[in-house]
N, C-alpha and C positions, 0 to 999 in steps of 0.2 A: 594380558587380561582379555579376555573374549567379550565379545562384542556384546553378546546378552546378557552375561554377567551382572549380578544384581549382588552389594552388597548390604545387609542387612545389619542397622545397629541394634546393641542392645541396649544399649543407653546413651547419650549424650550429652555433655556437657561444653555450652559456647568455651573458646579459650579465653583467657581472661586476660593471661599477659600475650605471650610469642610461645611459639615451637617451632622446633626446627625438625625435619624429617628426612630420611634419603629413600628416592621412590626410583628404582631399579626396574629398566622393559629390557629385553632384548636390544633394542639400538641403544638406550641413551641411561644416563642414571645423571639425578637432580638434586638438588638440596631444594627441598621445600620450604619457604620461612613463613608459616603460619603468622598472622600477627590481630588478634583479638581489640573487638567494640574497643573495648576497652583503652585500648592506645590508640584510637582513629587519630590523635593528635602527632604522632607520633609514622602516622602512615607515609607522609608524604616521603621521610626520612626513608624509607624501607624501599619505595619505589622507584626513588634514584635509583639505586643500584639495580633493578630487578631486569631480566631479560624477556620476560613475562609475565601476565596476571591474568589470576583467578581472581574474581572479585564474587563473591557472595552474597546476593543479595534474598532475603528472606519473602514469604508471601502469604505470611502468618495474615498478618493486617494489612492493610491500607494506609496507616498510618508507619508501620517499618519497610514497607516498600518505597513510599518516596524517600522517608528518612535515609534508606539506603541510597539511593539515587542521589540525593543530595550532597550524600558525603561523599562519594565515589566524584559528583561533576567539582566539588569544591577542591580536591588534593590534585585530580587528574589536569585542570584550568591551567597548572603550574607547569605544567611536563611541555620540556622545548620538542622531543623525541617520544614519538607513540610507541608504544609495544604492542605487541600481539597480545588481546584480552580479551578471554573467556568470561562472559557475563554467565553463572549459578544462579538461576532460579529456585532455591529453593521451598520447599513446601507448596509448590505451586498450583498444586490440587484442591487449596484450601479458599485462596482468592479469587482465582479467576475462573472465568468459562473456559478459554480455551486459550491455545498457541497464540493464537491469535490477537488474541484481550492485552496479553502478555507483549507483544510487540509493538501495538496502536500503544500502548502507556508508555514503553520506552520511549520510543518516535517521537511521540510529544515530545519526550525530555532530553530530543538530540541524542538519543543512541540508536544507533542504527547498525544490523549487520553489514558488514563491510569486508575486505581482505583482511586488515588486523583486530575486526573484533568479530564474534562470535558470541551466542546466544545458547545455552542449556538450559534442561528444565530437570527436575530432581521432584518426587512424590513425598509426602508427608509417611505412605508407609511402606514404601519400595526404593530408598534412599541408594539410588542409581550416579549421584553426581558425581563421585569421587569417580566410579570408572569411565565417565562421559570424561571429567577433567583429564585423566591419563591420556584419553584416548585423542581426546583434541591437542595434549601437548606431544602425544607419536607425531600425528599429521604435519601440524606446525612445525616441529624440528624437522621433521622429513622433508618437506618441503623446502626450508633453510637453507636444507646440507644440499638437496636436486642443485638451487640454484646457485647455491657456490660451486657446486662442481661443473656447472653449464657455464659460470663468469671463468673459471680455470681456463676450460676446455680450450673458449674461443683466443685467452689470451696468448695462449700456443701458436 
């Protein structure tokens, strides 16, 4: 997927239960496990196993943006072992001023960019996030595979 790549929906529907998806690049191919509001009881189960996350958080209101925040610090408190996690701003045109707005709010709430986490922003009418999310899980695997074959190299 190229870098400017914008894709557009034509309609949308949050998921209600789970999906599951296989999303295929040139390096790597994934099994996606979608898992919808809906089951956030249900999240923490899903995250054990995961070797990454997308977490999705909306910017419709102020009120589903902490709400998001809050479910995310409440499942994530549990985890012995971080993952690499892409933080989905979504709709983020809607709420805030700027990039900016958007990261003093996290900060507050103890997220912060860091090595394993990362931050995207997605537009309410240029719905860019899906190729932001491939594109930050190329980097990240890429990176991965660099450094396991750098821990190989030296063990020779």
């Amino acid at each position: 997927m190229k870098r400017n790549s914008k894709i557009l929906p034509i309609s949308y529907e949050p998921t209600v239960g789970s999906e599951l998806q296989r999303i295929k690049t040139d390096h790597w191919e994934i099994c996606l496990q979608e898992v919808g509001y809906a089951l956030r009881e249900n999240w923490r189960l899903y995250f054990k196993k995961a070797s990454y996350l997308i977490f999705l958080i909306s910017g419709e209101s102020e009120r589903v943006f902490r709400d998001g925040i809050s479910e995310y610090k409440n499942f994530a408190s549990e985890v012995t072992t971080p993952v690499p996690t892409l933080f989905l701003i979504n709709k983020s045109d809607i709420l805030f001023q700027s990039r900016e707005h958007v990261l003093s709010l996290l900060d507050s709430n103890g997220i912060e960019e860091t090595e394993l986490v990362s931050i995207a922003f997605s537009s309410t009418y240029i719905f860019n996030g899906l190729s932001d999310a491939i594109q930050w899980m190329d980097l990240i695997i890429s990176l991965k595979e660099h450094t396991k074959l750098q821990q190989s190299q030296r063990e020779m």
